[in-house]
N, C-alpha and C positions, 0 to 999 in steps of 0.2 A: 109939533116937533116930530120927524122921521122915526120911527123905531130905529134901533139898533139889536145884531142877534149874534149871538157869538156862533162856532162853525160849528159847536156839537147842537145848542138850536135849531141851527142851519137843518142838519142831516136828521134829529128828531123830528121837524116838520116834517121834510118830505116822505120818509118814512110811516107817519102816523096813518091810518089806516081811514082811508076818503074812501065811503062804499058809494058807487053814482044811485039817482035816483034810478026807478025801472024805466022813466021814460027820456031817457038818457041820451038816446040814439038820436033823439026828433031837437031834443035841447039843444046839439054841437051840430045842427047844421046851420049852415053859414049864411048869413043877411047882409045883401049889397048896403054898401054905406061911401059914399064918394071915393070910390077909385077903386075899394077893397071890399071885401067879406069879413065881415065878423059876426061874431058872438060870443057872450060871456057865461058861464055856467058857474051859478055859486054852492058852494059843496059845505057841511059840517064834517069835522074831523071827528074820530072816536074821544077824542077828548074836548071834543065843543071847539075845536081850532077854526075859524073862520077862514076859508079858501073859496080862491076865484080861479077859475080854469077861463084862459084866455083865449080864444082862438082868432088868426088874423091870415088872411092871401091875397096879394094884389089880386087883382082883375085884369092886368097887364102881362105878369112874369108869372108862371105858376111856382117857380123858384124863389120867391120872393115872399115868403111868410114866418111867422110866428106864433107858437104855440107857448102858451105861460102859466106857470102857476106860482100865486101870489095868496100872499097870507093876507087877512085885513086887521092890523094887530088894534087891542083892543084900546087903545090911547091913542088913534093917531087915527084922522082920515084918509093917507096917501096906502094905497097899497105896497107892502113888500116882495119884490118879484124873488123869489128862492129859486125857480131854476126859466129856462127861455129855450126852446127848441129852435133854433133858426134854419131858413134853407139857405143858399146863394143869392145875399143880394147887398153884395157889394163886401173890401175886405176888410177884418177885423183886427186890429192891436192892442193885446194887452198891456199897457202903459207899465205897469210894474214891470214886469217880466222882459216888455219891448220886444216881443217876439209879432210878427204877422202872420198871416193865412187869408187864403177863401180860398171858403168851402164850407158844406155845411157844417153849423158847429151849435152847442149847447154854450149859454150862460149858467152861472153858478153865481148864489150869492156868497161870499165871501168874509169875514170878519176883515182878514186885509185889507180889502177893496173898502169897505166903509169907514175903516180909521183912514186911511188915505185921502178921505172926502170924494172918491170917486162913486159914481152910484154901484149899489148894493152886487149887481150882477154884471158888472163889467167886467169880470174875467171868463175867459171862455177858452174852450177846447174844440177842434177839427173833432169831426166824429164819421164812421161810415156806418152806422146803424140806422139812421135811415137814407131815404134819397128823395122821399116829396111828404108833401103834407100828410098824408092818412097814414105813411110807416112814420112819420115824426109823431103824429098824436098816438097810435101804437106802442111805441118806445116812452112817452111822457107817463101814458096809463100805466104802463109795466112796470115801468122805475123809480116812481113817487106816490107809492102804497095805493093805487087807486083799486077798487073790487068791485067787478060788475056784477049786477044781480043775477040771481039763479036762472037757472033757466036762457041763458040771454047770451049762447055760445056762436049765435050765428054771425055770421058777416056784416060789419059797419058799414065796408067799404068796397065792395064785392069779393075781389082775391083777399083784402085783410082782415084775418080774423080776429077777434080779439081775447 
């Protein structure tokens, strides 16, 4: 059975305090896999919360990825996605609201959206805080309690620091 999490859940995950390992840098880079890049990074929360850092980019469109963080609640095997950094690749409507966009835009998981029966992170917001993948993963670390180890101020991504 899917979890369910109400919005103050919601905001307390992401919030909870994910320190990355120290070798962290080597962990998120990305493994061709038919068509796209990926990798998955599983992280412990300050409170033992189980999270999975997603990372996804076509091989085609470099606008065309997905950055995730998902809890793995502990009754359930399906992952719960809390928030989805997306770049441009293709446009989004939030069914509730029925408003559209493209452009890049963040998923949110929702209480709304799950009593709806829609999945968990179907609502989403246009955002201009980043513009490709390395400031999308940038913005995910920053905004969903992530703390990188001491020491470890230098550059992921050449110009992004983190």
């Amino acid at each position: 059975m899917p979890a369910k999490y109400s919005d103050e859940q919601i905001a307390q995950m992401i919030a909870e305090r994910k320190s990355l390992p120290e070798d962290y840098r080597s962990r998120v880079q990305l493994h061709n896999k038919r068509g796209h890049k990926e990798r998955e990074l599983d992280i412990v929360g300050e409170h033992k919360t189980q999270f999975c850092l997603i990372l996804r980019q076509s091989n085609f469109n470099t606008l065309d990825f997905s950055i995730i963080l998902a809890v793995s609640p502990p009754d359930s095997s399906k992952l719960f996605r809390l928030r989805r950094y997306n770049g441009k690749h293709g446009e989004h409507t939030n069914q509730i609201e029925g408003n559209t966009f493209y452009d890049f835009h963040i998923h949110q998981a929702t209480e709304r959206y799950q009593e709806s029966g829609g999945d968990e992170d179907a609502f989403a917001e246009p955002t201009d805080r980043y513009g490709d993948f390395h400031s999308a993963l940038r913005c995910t670390l920053e905004e969903c309690g992530f703390e990188t180890p001491q020491g470890t101020q230098k550059s992921l991504f050449g110009e992004f620091d983190l």
